[in-house]
C-alpha positions as a Markdown table, in Angstrom:
| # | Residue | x | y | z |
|---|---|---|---|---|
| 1 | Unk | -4.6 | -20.7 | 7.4 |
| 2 | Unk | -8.5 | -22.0 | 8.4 |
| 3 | Unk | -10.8 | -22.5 | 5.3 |
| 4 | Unk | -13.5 | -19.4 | 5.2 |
| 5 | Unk | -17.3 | -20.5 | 6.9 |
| 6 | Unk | -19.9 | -21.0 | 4.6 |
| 7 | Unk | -21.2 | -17.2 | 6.1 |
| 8 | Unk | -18.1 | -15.6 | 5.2 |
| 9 | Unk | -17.8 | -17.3 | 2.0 |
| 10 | Unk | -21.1 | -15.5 | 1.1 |
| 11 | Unk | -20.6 | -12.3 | 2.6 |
| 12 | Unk | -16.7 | -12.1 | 0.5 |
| 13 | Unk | -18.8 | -13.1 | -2.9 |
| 14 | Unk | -21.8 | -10.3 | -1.8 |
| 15 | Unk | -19.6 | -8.0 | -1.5 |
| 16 | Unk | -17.1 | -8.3 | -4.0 |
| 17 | Unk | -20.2 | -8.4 | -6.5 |
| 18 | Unk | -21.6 | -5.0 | -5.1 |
| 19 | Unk | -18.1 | -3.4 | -5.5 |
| 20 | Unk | -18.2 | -4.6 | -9.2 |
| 21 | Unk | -21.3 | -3.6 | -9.4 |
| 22 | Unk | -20.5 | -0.3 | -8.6 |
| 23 | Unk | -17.3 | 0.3 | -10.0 |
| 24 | Unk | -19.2 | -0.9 | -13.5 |
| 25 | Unk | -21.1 | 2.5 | -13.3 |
| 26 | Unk | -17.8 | 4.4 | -11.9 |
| 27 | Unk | -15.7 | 3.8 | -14.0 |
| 28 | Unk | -18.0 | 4.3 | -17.6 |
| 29 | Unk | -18.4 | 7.8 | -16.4 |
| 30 | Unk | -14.5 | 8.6 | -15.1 |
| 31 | Unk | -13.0 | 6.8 | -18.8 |
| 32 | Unk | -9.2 | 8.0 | -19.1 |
| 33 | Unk | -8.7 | 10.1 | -15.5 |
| 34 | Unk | -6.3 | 8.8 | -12.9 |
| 35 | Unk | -8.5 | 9.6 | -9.4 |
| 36 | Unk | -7.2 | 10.1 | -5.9 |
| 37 | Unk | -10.2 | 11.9 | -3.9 |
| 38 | Unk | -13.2 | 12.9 | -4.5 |
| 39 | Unk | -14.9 | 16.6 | -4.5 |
| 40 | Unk | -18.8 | 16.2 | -4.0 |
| 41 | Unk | -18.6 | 12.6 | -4.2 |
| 42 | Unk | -17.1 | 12.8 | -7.5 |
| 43 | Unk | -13.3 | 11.9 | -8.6 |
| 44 | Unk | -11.1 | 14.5 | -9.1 |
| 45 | Unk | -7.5 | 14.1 | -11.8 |
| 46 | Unk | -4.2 | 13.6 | -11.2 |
| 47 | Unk | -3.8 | 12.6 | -14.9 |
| 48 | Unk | -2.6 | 15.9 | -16.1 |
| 49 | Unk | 0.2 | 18.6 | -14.2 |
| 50 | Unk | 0.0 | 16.3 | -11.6 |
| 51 | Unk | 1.3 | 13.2 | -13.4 |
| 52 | Unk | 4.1 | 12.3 | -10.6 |
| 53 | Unk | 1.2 | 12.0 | -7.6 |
| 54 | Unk | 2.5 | 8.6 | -5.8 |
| 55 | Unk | -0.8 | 7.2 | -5.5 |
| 56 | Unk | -1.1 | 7.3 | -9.6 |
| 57 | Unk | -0.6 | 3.4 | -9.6 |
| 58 | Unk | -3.8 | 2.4 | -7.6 |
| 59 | Unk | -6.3 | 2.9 | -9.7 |
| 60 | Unk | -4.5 | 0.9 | -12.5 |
| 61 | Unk | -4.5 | -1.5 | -10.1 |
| 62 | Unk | -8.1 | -1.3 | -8.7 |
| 63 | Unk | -8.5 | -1.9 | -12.6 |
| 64 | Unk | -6.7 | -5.0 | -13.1 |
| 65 | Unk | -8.1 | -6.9 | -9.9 |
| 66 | Unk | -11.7 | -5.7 | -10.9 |
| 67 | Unk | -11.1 | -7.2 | -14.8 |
| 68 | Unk | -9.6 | -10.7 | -13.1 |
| 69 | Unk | -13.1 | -10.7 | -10.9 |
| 70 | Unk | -15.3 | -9.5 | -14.0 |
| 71 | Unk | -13.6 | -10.0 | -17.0 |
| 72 | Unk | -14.8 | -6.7 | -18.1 |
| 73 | Unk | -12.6 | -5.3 | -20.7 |
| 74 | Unk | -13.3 | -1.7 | -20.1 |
| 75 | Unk | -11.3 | -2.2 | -16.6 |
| 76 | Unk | -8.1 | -3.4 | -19.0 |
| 77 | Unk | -8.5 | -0.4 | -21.5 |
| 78 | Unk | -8.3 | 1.7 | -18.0 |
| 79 | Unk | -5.5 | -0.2 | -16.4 |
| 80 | Unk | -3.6 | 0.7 | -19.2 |
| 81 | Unk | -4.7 | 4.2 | -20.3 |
| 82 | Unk | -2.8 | 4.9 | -16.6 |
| 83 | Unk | 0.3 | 2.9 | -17.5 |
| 84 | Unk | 0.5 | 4.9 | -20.6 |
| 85 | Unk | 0.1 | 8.1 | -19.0 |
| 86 | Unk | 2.7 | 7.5 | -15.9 |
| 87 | Unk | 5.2 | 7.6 | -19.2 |
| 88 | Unk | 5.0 | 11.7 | -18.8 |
| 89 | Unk | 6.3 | 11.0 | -14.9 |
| 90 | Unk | 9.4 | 8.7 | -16.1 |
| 91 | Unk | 10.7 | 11.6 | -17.8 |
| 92 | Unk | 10.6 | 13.9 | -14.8 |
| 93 | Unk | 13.4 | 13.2 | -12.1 |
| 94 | Unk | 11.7 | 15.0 | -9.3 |
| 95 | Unk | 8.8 | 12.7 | -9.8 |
| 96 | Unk | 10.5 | 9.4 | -9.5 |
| 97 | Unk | 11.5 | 8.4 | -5.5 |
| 98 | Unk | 10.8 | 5.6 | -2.9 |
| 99 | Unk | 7.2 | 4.8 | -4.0 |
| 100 | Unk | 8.3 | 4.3 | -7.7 |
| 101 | Unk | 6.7 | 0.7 | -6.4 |
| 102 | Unk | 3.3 | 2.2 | -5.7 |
| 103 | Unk | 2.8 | 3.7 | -9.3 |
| 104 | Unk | 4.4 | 0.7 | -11.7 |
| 105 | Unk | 3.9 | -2.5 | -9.6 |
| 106 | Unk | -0.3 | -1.9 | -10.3 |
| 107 | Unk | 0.7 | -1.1 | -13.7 |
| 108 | Unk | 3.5 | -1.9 | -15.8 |
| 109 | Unk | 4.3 | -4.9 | -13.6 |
| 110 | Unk | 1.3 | -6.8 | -13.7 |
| 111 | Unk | 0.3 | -6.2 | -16.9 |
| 112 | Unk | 3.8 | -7.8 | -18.0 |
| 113 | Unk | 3.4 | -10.7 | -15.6 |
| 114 | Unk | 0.1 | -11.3 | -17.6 |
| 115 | Unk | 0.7 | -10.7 | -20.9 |
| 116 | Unk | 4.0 | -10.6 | -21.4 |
| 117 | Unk | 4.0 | -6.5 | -22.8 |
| 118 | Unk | 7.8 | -5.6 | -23.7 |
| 119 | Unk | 6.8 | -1.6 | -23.1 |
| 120 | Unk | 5.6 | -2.6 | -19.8 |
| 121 | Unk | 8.6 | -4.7 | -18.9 |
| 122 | Unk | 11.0 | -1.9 | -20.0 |
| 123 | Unk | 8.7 | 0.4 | -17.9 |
| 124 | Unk | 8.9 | -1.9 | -15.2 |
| 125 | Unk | 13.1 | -2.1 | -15.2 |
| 126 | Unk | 13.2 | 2.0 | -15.6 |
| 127 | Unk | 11.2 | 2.4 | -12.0 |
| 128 | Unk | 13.1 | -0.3 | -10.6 |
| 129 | Unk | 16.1 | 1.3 | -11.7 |
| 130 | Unk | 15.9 | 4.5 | -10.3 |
| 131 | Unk | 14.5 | 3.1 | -6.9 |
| 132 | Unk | 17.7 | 1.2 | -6.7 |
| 133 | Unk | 19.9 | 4.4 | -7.6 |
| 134 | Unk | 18.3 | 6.2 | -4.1 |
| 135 | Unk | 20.2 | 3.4 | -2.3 |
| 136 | Unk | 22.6 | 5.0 | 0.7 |
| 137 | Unk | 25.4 | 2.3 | 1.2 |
| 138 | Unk | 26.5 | 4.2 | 4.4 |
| 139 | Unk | 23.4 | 3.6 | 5.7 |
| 140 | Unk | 22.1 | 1.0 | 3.9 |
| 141 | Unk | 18.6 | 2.4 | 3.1 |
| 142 | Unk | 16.6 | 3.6 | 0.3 |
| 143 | Unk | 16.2 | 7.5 | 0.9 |
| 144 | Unk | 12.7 | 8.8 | 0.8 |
| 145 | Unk | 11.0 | 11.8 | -1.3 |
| 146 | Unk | 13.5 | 14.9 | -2.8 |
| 147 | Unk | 14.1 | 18.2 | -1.9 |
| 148 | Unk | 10.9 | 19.6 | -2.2 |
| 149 | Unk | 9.9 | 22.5 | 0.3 |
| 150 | Unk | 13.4 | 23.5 | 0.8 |
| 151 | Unk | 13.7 | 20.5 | 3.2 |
| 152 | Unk | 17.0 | 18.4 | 3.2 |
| 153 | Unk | 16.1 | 14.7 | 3.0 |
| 154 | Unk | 19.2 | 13.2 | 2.0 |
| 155 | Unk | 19.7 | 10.7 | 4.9 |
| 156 | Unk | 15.4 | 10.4 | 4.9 |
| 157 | Unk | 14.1 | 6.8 | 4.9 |
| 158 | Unk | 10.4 | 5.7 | 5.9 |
| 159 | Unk | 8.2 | 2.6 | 6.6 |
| 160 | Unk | 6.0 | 3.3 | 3.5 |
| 161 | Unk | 9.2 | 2.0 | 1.7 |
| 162 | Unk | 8.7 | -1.6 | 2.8 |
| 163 | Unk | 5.3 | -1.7 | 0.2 |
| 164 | Unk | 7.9 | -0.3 | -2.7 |
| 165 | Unk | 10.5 | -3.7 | -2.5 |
| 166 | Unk | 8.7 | -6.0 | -4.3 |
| 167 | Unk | 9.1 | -3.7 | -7.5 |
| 168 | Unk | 13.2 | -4.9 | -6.9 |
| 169 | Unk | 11.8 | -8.1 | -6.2 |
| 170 | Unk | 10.4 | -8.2 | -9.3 |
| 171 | Unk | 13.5 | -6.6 | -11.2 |
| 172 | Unk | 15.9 | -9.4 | -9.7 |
| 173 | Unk | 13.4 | -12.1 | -11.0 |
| 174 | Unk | 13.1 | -10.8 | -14.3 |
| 175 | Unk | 16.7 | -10.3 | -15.4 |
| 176 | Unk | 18.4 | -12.8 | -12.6 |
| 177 | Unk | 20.6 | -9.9 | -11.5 |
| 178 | Unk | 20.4 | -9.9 | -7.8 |
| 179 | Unk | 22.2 | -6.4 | -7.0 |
| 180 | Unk | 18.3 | -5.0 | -7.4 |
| 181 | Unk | 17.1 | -8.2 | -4.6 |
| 182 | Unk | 20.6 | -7.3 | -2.1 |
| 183 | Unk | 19.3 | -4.0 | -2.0 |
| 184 | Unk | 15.6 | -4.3 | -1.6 |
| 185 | Unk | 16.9 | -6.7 | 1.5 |
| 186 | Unk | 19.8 | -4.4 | 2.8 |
| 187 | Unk | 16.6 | -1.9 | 3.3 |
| 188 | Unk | 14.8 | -4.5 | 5.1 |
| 189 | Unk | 16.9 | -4.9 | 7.2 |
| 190 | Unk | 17.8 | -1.6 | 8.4 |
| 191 | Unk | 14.4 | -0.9 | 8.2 |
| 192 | Unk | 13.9 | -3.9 | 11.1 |
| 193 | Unk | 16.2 | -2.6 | 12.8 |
| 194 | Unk | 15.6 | 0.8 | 12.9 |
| 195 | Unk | 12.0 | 1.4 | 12.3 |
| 196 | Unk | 10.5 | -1.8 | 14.1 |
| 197 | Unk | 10.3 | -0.9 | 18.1 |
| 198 | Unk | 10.8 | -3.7 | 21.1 |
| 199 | Unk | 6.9 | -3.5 | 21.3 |
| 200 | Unk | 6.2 | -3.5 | 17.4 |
| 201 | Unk | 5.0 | -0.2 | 16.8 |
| 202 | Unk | 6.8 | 1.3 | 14.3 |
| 203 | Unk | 8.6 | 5.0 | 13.3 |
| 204 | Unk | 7.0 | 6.7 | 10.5 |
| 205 | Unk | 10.7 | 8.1 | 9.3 |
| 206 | Unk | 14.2 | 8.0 | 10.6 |
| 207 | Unk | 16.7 | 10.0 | 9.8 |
| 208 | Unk | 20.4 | 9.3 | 8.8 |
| 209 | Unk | 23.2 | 11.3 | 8.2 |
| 210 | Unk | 23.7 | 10.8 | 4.5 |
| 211 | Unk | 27.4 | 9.8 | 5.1 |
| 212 | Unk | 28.2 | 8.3 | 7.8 |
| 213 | Unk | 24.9 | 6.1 | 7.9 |
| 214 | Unk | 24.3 | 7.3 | 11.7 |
| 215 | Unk | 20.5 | 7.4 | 13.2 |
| 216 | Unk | 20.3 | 11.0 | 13.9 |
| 217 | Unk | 16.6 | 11.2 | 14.8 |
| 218 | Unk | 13.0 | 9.9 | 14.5 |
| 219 | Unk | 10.4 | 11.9 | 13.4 |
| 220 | Unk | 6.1 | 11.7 | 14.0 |
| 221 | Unk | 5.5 | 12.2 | 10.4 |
| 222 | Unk | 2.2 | 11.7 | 9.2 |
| 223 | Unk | 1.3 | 10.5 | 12.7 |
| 224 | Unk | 0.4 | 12.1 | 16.0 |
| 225 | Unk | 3.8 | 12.9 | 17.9 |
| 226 | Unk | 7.8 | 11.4 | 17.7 |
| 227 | Unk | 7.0 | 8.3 | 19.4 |
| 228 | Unk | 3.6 | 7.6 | 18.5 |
| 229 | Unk | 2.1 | 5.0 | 16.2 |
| 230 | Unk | 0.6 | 6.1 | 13.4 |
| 231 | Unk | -1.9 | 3.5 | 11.6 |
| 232 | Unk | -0.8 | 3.5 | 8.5 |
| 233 | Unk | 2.9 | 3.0 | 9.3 |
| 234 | Unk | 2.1 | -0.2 | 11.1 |
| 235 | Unk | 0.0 | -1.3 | 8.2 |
| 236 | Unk | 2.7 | -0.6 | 5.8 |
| 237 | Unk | 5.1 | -2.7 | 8.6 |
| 238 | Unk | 3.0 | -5.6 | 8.6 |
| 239 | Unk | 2.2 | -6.0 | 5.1 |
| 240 | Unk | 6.0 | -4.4 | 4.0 |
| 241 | Unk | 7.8 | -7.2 | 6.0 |
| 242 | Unk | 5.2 | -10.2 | 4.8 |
| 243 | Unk | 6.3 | -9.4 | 1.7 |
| 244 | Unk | 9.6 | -9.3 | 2.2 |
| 245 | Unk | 9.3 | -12.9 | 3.8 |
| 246 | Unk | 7.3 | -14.0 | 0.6 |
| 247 | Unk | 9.9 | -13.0 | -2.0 |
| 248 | Unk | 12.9 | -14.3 | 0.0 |
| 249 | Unk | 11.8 | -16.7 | 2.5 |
| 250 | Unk | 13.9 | -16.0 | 5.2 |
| 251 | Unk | 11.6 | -15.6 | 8.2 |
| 252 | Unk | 13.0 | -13.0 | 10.3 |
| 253 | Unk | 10.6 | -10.3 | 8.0 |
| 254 | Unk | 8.0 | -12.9 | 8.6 |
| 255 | Unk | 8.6 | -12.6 | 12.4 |
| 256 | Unk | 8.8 | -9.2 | 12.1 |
| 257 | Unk | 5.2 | -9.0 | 10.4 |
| 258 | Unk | 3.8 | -11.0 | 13.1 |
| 259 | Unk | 5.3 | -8.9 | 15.7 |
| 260 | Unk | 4.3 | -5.6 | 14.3 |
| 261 | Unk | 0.5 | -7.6 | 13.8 |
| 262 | Unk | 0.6 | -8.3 | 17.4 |
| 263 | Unk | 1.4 | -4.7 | 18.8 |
| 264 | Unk | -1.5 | -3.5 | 16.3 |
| 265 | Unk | -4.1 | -6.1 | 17.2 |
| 266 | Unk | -3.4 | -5.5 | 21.3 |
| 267 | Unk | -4.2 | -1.7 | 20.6 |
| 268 | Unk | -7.1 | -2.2 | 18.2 |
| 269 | Unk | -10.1 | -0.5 | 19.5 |
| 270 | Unk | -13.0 | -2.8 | 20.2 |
| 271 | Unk | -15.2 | -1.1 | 17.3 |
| 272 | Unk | -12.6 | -2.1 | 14.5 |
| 273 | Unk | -12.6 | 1.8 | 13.0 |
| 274 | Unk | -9.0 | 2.6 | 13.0 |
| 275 | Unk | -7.9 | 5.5 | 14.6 |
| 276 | Unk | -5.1 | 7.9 | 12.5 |
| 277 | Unk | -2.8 | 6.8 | 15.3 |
| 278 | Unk | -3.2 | 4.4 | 17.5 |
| 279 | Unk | -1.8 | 6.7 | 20.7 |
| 280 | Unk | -3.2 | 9.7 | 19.7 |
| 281 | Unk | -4.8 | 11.8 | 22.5 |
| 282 | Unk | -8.2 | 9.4 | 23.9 |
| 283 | Unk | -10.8 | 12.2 | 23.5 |
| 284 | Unk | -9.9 | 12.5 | 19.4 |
| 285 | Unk | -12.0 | 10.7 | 17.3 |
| 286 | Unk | -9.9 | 10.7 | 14.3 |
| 287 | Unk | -10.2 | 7.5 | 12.0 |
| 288 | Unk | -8.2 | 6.1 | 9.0 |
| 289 | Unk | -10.4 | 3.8 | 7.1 |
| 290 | Unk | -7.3 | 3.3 | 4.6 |
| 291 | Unk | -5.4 | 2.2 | 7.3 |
| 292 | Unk | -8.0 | -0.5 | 8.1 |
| 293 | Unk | -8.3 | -1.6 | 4.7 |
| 294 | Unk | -4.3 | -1.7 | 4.1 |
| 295 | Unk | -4.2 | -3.7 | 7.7 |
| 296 | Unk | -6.9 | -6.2 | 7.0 |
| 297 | Unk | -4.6 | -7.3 | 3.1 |
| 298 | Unk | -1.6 | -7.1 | 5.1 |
| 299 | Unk | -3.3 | -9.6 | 7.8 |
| 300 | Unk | -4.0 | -12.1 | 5.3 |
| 301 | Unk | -0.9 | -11.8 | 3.3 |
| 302 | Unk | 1.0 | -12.4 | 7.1 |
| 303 | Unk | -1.7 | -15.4 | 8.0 |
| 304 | Unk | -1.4 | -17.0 | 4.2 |
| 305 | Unk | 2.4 | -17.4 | 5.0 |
| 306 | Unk | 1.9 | -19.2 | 8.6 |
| 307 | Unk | 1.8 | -22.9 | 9.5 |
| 308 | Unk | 0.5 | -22.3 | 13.2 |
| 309 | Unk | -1.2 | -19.2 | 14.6 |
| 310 | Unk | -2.6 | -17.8 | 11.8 |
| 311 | Unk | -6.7 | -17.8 | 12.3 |
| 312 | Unk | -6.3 | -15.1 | 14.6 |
| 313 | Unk | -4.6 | -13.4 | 12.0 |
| 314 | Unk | -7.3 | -14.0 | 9.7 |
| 315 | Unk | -10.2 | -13.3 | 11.4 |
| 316 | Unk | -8.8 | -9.6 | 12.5 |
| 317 | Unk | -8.5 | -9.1 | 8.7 |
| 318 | Unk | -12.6 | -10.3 | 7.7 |
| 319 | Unk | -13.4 | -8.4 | 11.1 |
| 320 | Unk | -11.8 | -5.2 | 10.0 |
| 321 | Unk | -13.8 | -5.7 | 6.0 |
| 322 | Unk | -17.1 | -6.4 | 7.7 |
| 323 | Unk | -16.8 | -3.2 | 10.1 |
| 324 | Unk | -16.0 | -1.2 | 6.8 |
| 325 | Unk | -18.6 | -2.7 | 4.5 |
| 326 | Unk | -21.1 | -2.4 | 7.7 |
| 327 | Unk | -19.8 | 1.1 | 8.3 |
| 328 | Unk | -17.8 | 3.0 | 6.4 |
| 329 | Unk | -18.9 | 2.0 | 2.9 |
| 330 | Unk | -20.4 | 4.2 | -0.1 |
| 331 | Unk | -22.7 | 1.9 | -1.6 |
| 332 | Unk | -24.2 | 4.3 | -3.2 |
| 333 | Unk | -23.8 | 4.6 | -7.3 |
| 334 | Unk | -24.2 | 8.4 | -7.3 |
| 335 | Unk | -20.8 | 8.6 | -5.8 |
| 336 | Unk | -17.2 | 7.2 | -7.3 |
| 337 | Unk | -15.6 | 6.4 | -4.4 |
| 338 | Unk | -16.0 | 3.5 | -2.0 |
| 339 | Unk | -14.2 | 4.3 | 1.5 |
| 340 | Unk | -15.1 | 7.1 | 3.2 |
| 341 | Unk | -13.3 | 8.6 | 6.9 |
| 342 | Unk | -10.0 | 8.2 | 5.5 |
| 343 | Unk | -7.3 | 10.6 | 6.5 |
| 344 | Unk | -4.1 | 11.5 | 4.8 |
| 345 | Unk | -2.5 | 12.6 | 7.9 |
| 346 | Unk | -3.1 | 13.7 | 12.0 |
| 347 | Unk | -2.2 | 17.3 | 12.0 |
| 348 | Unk | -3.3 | 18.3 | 8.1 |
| 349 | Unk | -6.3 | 18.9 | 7.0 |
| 350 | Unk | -6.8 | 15.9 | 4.7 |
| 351 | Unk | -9.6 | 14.1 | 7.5 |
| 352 | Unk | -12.6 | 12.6 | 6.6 |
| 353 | Unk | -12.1 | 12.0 | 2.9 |
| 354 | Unk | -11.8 | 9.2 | 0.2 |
| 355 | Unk | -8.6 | 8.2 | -0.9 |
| 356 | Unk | -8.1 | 6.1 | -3.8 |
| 357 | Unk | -5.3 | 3.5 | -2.3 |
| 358 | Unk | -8.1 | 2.4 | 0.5 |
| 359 | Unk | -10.5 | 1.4 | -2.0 |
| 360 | Unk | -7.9 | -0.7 | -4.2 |
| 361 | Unk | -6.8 | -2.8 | -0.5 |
| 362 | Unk | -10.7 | -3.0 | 0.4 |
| 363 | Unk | -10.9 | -4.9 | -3.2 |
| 364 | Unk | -7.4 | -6.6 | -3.1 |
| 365 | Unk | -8.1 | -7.8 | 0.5 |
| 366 | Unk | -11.5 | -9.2 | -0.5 |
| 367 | Unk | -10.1 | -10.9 | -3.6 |
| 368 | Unk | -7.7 | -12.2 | -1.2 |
| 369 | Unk | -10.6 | -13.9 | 1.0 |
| 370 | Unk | -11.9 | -15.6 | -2.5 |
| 371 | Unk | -8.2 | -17.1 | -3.5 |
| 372 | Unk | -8.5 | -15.2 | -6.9 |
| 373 | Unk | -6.6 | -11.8 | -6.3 |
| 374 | Unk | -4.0 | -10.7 | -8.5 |
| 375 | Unk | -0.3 | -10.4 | -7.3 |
| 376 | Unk | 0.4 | -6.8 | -7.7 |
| 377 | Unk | 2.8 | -6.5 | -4.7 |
């Protein structure tokens, strides 16, 4: 991967100060709340009945990176206020699935990789272990969500899963058992078979049937139509299968990144703002500004992992930061949040919003650019 220019150099620094800057004044006046959106420009709470959110991780995260930038010890009492309140959500089974990585790998995980915590270790190995328990050997996959709604998703898997492994990764590392490593690459590789298609846009779910292991169907999901492309899905591909590469070194997820890159660069629109899906009808204007942000960190992590190829890898990812710092940034201290026009999905009516995950990627992917960003996944 190219060294940065002098000019981006000073734009990543500029930046990254601003957002510290910011999240200074944020975060004195949100102590002890666990934020996904904001109403009136101000967060809202998951902290409380709604303790088992999946996004509850990020802003523990968002905490950590911004006390490795600043040093700031109010961002570490925060980090780990969340940590300690996620303990409520290991007691409740219908609040631990597939994204078990998304809540304790910004959390429990890094705080043990840095200090060494044994509550956050054993809070590390009780995610893990449940995410490894919602393994399906007849289809080899981890099964996504629960029952909720009265909808059967036994033989449900999805691409947001890829983001999840590292958290088995991590488990195989930490006590050298590898059953937790054999199944985070089992799912990879059904999940490179089945979810990755011949042009490298990806399914949002497939379906199994629970016992036999058989594809049964594909489904739209959070994206436009069966068949489409949703943004976020290929952001979650790219990044997913990087990191897969990264923790085992076998190249075929690394291929797979880069293939999955490719198909997303060749339908990126000229402006840089990312569309909810990347077929969706040409006369919706619909963006994703998560999806961006997510994209650009999972661009780096794919071009940090190449010997050839990689600058054009790299300057996608500082191309899709700029157009959100020039564009779709809150600079603004009056309100918490930094991202806005992100969308939760095409047909709901989560559009136009802040969402807590695209503000931790916009910082990870920047600390990223400097070489000083925490490894969270």
């Amino acid at each position: 991967m190219r060294k940065l220019t002098e000019e981006e150099k000073a734009w990543t620094d500029e930046t990254l100060k601003k957002a510290a800057q910011k999240m200074m004044v944020v975060t004195e006046r949100n102590r002890g709340i666990i934020p996904y959106t904001t109403k009136n420009g101000r967060f809202d709470d998951k902290s409380g009945e709604e303790i088992t959110w999946w996004t509850n991780g990020f802003w523990g995260g968002e905490m950590w990176q911004l006390y490795k930038l600043t040093g700031n010890e109010m961002f570490r009492e925060e980090a780990v206020g969340v940590e300690e309140k996620l303990d409520k959500n290991l007691m409740i089974t219908e609040g631990l699935d597939h994204d078990n990585g998304f809540k304790w790998l910004p959390t429990s995980v890094i705080r043990y990789r840095l200090e060494k915590d044994p509550e956050s270790l054993n809070r590390g190995m009780l995610a893990a272990s449940n995410m490894a328990g919602r393994f399906n050997m007849a289809g080899r996959f981890i099964r996504a969500w629960n029952n909720w709604d009265n909808v059967d998703r036994r033989g449900y898997a999805i691409i947001d899963c890829m983001m999840n492994l590292p958290l088995l990764y991590w488990a195989s590392e930490e006590t050298t058992d590898p059953r937790f490593r054999m199944i985070a690459q089992a799912h990879a590789d059904t999940a490179m078979r089945d979810f990755v298609r011949d042009d490298g846009s990806v399914n949002h779910i497939v379906v199994y049937d629970p016992f036999t292991g058989e594809v049964t169907d594909t489904l739209g999901g959070q994206g436009y139509a069966k068949g489409s492309s949703w943004s976020r899905g290929q952001s979650w591909g790219i990044y997913g299968f990087a990191l897969s590469s990264y923790y085992t070194g076998d190249k075929k997820y690394l291929n797979t990144s880069r293939k999955v890159a490719d198909y997303v660069l060749s339908v990126m629109p000229e402006s840089f703002l990312v569309p909810i899906d990347y077929r969706q009808p040409q006369d919706v204007d619909l963006e994703d500004s998560t999806a961006a942000a997510i994209t650009a960190s999972g661009l780096i992590e794919l071009s940090q992992q190449l010997d050839e190829g990689a600058d054009v890898y790299l300057d996608a990812a500082i191309k899709l930061l700029k157009t959100l710092d020039e564009n779709r940034i809150s600079w603004d201290f009056e309100t918490d949040n930094l991202l806005n026009n992100c969308a939760v999905d095409y047909h709901g009516d989560g559009h136009n919003m802040s969402i807590i995950y695209g503000d931790y990627y916009f910082i990870e992917a920047l600390m990223k650019l400097k070489g000083n960003a925490l490894r969270v996944f």
